[in-house]
ZADO-1210 file (C-alpha; in nm, 4 decimals, padded with zeros to 6 digits):
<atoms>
<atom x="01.7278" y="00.4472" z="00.4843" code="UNK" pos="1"/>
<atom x="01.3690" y="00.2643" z="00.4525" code="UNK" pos="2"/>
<atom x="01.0646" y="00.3275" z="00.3133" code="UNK" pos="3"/>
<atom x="00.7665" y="00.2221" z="00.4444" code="UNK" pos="4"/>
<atom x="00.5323" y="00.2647" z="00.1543" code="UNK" pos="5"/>
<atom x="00.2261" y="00.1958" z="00.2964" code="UNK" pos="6"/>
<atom x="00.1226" y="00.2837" z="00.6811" code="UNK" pos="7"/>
<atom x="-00.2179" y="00.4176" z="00.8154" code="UNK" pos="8"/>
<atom x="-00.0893" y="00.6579" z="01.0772" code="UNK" pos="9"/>
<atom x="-00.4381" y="00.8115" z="01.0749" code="UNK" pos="10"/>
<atom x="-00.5387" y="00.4999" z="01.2676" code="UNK" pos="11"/>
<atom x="-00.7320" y="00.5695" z="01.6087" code="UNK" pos="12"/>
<atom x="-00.4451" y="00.3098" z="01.7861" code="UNK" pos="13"/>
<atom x="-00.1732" y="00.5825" z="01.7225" code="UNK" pos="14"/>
<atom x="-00.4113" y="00.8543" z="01.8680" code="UNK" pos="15"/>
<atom x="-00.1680" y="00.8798" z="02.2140" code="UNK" pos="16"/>
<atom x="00.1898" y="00.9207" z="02.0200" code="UNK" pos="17"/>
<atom x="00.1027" y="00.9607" z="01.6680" code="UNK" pos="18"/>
<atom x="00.3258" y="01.3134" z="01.6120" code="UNK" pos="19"/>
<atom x="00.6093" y="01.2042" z="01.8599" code="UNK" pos="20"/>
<atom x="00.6471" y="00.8731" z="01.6371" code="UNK" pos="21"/>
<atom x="00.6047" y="01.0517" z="01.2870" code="UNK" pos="22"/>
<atom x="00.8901" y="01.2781" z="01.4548" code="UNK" pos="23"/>
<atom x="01.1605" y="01.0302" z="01.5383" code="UNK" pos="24"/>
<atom x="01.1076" y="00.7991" z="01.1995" code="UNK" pos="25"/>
<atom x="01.3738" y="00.9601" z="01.0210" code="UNK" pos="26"/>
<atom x="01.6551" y="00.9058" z="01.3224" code="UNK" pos="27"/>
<atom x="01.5163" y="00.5499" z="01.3781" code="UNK" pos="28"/>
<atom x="01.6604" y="00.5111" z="01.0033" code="UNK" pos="29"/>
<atom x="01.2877" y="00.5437" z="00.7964" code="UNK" pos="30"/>
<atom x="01.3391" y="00.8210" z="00.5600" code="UNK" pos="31"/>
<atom x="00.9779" y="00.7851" z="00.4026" code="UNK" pos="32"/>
<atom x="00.6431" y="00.6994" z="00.4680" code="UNK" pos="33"/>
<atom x="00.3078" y="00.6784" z="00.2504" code="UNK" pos="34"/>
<atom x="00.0292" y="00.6972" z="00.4162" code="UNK" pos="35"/>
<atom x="-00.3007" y="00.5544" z="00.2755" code="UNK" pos="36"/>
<atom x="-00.6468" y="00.6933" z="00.3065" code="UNK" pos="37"/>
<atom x="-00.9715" y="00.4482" z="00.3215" code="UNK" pos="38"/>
<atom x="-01.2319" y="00.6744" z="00.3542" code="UNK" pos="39"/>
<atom x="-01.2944" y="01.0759" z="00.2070" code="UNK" pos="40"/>
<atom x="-01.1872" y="01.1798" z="00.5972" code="UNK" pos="41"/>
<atom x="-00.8986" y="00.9856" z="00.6392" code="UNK" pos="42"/>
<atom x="-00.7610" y="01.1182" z="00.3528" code="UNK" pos="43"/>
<atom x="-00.8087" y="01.4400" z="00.4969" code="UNK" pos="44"/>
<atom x="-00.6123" y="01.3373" z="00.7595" code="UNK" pos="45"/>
<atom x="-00.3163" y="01.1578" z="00.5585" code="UNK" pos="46"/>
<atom x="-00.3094" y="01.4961" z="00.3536" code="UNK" pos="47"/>
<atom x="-00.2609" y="01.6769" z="00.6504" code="UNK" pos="48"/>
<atom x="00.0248" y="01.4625" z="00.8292" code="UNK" pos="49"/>
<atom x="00.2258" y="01.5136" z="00.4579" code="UNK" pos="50"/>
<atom x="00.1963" y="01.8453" z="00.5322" code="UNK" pos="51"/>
<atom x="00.3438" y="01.8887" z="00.8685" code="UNK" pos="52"/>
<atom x="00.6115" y="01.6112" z="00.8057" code="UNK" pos="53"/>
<atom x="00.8539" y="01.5962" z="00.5369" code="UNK" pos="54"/>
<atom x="00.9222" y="01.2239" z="00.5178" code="UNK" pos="55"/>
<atom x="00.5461" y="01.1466" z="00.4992" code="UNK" pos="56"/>
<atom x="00.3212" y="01.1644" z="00.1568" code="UNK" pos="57"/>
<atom x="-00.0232" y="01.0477" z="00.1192" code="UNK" pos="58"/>
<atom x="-00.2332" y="00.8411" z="-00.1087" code="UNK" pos="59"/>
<atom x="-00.6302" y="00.9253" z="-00.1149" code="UNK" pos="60"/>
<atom x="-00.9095" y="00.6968" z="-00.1929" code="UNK" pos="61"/>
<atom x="-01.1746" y="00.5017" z="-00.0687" code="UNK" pos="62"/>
<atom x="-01.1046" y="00.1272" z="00.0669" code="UNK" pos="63"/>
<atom x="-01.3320" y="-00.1161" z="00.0021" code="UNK" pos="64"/>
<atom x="-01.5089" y="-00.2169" z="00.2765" code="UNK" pos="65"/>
<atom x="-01.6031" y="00.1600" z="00.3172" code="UNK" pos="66"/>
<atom x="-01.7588" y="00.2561" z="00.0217" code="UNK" pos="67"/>
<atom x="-02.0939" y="00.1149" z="00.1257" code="UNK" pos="68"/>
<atom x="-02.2439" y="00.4949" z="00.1237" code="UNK" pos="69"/>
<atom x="-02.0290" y="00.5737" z="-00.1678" code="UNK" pos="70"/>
<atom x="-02.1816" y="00.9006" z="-00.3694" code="UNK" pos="71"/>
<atom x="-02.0737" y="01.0951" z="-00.6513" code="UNK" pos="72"/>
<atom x="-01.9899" y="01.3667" z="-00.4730" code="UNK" pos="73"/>
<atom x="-01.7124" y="01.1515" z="-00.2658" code="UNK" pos="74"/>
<atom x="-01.4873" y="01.1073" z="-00.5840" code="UNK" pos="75"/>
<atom x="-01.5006" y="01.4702" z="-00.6507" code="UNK" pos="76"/>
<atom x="-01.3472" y="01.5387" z="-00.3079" code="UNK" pos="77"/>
<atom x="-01.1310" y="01.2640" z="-00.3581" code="UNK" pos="78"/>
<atom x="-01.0506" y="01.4279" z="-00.6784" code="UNK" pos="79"/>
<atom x="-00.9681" y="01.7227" z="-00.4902" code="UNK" pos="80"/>
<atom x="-00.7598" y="01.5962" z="-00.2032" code="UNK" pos="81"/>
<atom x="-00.5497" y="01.4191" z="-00.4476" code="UNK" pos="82"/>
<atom x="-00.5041" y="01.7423" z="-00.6463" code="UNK" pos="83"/>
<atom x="-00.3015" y="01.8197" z="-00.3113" code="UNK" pos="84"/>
<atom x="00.1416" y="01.8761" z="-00.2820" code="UNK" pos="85"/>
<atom x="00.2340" y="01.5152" z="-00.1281" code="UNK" pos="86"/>
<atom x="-00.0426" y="01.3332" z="-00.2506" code="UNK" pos="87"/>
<atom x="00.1887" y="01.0396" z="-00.4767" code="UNK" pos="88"/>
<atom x="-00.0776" y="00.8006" z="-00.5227" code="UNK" pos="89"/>
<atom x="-00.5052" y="00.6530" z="-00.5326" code="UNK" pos="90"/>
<atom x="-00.5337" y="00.4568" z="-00.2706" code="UNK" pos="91"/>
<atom x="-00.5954" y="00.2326" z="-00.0810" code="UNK" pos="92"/>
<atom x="-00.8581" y="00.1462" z="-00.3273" code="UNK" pos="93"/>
<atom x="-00.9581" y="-00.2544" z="-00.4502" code="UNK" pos="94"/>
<atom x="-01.2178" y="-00.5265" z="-00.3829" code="UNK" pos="95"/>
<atom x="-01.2486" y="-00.7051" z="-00.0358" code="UNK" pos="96"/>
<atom x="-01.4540" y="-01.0864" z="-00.0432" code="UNK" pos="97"/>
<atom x="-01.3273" y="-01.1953" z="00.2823" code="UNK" pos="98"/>
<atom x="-01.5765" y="-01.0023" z="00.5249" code="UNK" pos="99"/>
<atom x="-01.9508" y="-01.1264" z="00.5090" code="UNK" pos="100"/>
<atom x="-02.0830" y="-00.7432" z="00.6134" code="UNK" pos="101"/>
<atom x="-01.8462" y="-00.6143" z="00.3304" code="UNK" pos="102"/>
<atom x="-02.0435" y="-00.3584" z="00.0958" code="UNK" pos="103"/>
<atom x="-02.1945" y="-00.5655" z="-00.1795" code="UNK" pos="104"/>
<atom x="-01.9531" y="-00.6825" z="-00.4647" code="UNK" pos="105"/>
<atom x="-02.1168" y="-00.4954" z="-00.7562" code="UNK" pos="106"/>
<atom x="-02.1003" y="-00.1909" z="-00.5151" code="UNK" pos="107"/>
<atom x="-01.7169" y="-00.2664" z="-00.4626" code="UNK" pos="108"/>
<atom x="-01.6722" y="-00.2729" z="-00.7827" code="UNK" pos="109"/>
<atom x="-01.8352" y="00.0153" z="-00.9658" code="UNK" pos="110"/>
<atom x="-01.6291" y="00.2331" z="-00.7108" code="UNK" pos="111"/>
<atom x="-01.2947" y="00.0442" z="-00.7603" code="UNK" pos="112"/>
<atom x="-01.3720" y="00.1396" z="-01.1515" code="UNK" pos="113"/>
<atom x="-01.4096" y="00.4950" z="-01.0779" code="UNK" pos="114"/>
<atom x="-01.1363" y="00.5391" z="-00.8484" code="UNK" pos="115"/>
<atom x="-00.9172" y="00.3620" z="-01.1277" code="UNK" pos="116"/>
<atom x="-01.0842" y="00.6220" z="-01.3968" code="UNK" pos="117"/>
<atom x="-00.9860" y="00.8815" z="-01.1913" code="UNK" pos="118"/>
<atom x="-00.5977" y="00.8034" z="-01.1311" code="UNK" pos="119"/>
<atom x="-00.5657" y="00.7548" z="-01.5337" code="UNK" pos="120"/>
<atom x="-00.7596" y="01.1343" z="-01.5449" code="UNK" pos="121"/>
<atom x="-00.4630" y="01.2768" z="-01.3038" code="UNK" pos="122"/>
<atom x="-00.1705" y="01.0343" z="-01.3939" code="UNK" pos="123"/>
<atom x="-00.1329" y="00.8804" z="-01.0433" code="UNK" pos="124"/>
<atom x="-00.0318" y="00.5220" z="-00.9825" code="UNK" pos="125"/>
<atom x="-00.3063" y="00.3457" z="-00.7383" code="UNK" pos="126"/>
<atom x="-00.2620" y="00.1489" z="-00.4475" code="UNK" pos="127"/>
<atom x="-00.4414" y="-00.1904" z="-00.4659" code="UNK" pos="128"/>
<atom x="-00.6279" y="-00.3670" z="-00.1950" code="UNK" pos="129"/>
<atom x="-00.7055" y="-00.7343" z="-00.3482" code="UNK" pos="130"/>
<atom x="-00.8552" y="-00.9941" z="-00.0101" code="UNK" pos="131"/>
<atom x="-01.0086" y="-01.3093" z="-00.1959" code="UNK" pos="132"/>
<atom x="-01.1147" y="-01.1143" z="-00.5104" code="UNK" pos="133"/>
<atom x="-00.8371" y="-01.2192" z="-00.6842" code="UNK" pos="134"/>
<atom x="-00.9806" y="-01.2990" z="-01.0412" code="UNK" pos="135"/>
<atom x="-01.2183" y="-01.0053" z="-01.0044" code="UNK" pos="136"/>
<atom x="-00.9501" y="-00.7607" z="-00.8841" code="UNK" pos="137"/>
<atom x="-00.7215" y="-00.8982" z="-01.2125" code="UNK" pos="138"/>
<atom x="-01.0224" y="-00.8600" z="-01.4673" code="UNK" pos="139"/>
<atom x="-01.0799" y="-00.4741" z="-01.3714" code="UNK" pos="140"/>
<atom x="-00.7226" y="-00.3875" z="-01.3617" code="UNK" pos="141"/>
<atom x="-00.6882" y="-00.5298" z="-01.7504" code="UNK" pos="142"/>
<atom x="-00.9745" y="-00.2996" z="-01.8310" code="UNK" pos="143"/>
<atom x="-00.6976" y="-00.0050" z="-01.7768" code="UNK" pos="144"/>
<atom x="-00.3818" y="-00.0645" z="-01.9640" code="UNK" pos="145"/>
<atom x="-00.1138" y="00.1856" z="-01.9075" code="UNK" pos="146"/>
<atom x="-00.2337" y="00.2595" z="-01.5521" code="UNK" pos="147"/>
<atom x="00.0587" y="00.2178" z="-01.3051" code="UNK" pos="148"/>
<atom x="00.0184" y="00.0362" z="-00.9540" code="UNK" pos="149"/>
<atom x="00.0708" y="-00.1617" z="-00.6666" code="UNK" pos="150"/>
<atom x="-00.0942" y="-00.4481" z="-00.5205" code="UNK" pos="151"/>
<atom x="-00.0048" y="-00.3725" z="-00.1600" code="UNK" pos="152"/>
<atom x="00.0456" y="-00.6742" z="00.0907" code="UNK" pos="153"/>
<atom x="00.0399" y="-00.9033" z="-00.2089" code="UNK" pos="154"/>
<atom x="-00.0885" y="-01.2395" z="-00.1702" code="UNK" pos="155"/>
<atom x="-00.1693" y="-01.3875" z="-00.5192" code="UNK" pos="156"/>
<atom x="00.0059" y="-01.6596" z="-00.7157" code="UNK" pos="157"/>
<atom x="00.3716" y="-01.6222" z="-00.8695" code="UNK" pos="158"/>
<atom x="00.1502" y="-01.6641" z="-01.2013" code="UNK" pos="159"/>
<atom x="-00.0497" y="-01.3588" z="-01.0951" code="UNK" pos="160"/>
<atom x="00.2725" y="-01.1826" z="-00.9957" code="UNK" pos="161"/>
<atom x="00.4195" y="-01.2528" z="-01.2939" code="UNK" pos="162"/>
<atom x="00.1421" y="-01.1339" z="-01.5333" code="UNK" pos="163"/>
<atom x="00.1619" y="-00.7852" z="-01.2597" code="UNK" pos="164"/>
<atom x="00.4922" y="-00.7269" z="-01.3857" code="UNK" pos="165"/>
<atom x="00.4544" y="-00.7900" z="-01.7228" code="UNK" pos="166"/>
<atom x="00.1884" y="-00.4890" z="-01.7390" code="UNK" pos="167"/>
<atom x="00.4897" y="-00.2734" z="-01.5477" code="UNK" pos="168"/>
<atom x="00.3178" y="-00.2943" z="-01.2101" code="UNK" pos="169"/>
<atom x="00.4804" y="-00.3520" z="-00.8687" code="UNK" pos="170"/>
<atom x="00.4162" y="-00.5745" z="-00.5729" code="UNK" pos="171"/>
<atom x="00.4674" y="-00.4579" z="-00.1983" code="UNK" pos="172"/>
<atom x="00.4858" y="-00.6769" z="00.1254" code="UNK" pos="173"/>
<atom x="00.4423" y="-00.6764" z="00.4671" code="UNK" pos="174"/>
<atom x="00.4872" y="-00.8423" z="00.7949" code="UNK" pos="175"/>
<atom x="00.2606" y="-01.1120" z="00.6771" code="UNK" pos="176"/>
<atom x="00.5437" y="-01.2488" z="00.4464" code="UNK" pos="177"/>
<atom x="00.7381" y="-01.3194" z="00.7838" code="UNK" pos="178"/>
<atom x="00.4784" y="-01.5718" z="00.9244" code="UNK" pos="179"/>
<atom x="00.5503" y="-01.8940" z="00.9564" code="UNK" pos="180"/>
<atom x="00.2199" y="-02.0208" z="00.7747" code="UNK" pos="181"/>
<atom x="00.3663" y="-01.7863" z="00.4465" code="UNK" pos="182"/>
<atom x="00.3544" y="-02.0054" z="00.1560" code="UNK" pos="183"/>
<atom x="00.2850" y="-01.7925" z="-00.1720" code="UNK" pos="184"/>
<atom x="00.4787" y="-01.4546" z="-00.0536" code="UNK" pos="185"/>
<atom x="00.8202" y="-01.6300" z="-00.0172" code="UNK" pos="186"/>
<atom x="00.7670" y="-01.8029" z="-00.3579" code="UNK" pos="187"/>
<atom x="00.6559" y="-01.4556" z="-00.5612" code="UNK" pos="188"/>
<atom x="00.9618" y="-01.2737" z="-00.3812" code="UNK" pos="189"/>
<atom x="01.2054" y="-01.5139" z="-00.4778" code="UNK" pos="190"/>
<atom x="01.0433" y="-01.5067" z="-00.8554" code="UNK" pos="191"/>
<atom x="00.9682" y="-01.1883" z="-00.9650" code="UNK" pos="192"/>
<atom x="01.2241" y="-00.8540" z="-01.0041" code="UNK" pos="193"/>
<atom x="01.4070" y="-00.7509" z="-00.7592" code="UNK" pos="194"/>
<atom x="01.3078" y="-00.4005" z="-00.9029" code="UNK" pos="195"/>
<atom x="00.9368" y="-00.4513" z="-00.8717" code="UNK" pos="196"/>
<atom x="00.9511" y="-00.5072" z="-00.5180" code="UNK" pos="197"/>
<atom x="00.8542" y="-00.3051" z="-00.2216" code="UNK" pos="198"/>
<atom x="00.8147" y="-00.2908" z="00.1553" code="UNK" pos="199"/>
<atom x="00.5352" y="-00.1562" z="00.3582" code="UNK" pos="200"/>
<atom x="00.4254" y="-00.2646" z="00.6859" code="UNK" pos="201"/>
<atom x="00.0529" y="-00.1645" z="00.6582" code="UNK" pos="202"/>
<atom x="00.1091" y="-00.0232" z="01.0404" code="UNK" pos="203"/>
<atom x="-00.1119" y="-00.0328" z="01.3114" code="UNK" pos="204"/>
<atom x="-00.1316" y="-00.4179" z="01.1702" code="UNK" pos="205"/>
<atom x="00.0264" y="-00.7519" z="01.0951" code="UNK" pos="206"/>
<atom x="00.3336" y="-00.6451" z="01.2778" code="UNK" pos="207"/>
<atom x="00.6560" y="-00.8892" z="01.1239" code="UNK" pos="208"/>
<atom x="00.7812" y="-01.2234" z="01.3526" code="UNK" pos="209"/>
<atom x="00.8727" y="-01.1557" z="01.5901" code="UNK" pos="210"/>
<atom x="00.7034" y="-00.8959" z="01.7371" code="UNK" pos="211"/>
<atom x="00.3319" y="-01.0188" z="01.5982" code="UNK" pos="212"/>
<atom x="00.0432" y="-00.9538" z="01.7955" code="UNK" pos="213"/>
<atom x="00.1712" y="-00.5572" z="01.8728" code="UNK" pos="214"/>
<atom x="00.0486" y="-00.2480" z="01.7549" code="UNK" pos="215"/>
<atom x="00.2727" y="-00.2361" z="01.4016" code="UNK" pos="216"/>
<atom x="00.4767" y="00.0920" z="01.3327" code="UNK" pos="217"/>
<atom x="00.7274" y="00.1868" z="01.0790" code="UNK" pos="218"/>
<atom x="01.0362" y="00.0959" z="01.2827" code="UNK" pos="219"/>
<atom x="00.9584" y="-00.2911" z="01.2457" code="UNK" pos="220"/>
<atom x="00.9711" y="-00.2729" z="00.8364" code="UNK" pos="221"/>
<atom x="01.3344" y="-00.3229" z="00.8742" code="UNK" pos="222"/>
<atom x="01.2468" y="-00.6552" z="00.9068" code="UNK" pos="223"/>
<atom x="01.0320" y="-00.7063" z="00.6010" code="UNK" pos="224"/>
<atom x="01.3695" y="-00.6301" z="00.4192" code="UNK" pos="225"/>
<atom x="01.5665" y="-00.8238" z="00.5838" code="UNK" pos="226"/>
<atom x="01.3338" y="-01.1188" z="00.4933" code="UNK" pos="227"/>
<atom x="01.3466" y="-01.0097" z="00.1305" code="UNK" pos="228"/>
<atom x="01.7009" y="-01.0502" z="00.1503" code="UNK" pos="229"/>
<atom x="01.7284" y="-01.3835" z="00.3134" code="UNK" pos="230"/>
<atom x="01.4531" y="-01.5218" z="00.0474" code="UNK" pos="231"/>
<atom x="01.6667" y="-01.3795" z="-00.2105" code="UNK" pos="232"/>
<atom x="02.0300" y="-01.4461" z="-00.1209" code="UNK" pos="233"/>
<atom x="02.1279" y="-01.0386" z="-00.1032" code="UNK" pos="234"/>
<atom x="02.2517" y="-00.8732" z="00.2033" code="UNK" pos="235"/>
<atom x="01.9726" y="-00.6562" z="00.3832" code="UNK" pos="236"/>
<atom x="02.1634" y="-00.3575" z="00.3412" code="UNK" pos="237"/>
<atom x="02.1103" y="-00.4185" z="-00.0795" code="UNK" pos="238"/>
<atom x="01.7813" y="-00.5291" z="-00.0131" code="UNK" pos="239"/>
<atom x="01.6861" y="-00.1819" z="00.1694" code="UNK" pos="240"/>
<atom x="01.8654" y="00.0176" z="-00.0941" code="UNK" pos="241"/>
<atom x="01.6840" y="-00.1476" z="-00.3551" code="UNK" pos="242"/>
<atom x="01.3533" y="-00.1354" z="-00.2020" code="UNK" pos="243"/>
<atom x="01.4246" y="00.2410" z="-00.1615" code="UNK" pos="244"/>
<atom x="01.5051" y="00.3046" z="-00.4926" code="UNK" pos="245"/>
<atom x="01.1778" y="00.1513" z="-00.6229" code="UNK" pos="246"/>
<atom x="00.9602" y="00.2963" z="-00.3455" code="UNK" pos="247"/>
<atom x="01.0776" y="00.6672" z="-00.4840" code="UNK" pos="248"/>
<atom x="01.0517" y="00.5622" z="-00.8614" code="UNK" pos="249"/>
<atom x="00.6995" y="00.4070" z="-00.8039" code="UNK" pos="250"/>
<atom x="00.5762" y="00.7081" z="-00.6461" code="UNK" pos="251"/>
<atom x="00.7955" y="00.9982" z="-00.7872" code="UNK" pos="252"/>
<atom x="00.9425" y="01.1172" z="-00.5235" code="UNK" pos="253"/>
</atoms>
């Protein structure tokens, strides 16, 4: 079975067959799903969807390029939501420099801090969002040794990836990693531990070669692992079973 440890089925784009495709993951040969929120509501929503579903858990957090109204009051219901059965994780939380429009980076930052204050407070790992913030994103993490995480669709250096691991973090990837213009993901996959390694496919986007330019689901991260497994000489039947197996340690399931 796969896990797809990151997917926003609270997306607007699966508004037509959202519960018919949460329903037939598990036959289509996903076992589990984690579902990210961005915002306070849609982790509402990604609480709810672990609840009817038994192969989907959610994460709760704010993203950062929504946290330009960010108040007080939002981590306390984030606080709350994540208090929830099925919620694994904090996320999808981290610093985005790629959008002009994006909240300001001071902003981005304070909230990044307190979302990271809060998973040490309730022992969850976070889920990290890191778009050219790279050093910034690096600097507050080291502020919180001991804190567990992910830096979901990675796309740092093999130094960077290397330095993750070494403070017992993991590193997930996507379709992205299947594009022919991929230069750093096929070089961190081959470098780092197989055991630090997981697959997401950050669904409704960057759906894997070669189906880009769809509307992404969980039934394409199949082929995330199978590009794992060519990068890294293993058949994609190990390379599924292995990102399985760190998928449910990661997240304690």
């Amino acid at each position: 079975m796969l896990f797809d440890t990151h997917a926003h089925y609270d997306d607007d784009q699966f508004d037509g067959d959202r519960e018919t495709l949460l329903a037939s993951l598990p036959e289509q040969g996903v076992g589990l799903v984690v579902n990210p929120g961005c915002t306070v509501a849609s982790s509402r929503t990604a609480v709810e969807l672990a609840r009817r579903f038994p192969h989907v858990y959610a994460a709760v957090g704010i993203h950062p390029e929504n946290c330009g109204d960010f108040r007080p009051e939002d981590l306390d219901a984030i606080r709350a939501l994540a208090r929830e059965d099925k919620v694994v994780a904090i996320g999808e939380i981290g610093l985005d420099y790629y959008w002009l429009e994006n909240p300001p980076r001071p902003l981005q930052q304070q909230v990044l801090r307190s979302q990271l204050a809060l998973a040490r407070e309730l022992s969850l790992p976070v889920i990290i969002h890191d778009r050219d913030a790279h050093a910034d994103t690096m600097a507050i993490v080291r502020e919180f040794p001991g804190l567990r995480g992910v830096f979901h669709c990675f796309a740092g250096s093999v130094e960077m990836a290397r330095e993750l691991v070494d403070m017992g973090w993991y590193l997930s990837f996507n379709g992205a990693a299947t594009f022919k213009n991929a230069r750093k993901a096929p070089e961190v996959i081959r470098a780092v531990p197989m055991e630090r390694l997981m697959i997401e496919t950050d669904a409704p986007y960057l759906t894997p070669v070669p189906y880009r330019g769809r509307r992404n689901d969980s039934t394409y991260v199949h082929l995330v692992a199978e590009k794992i497994a060519q990068l890294r000489d293993m058949t994609p039947a190990a390379a599924e079973q292995a990102t399985w197996d760190n998928g449910k340690r990661f997240f304690g399931i």
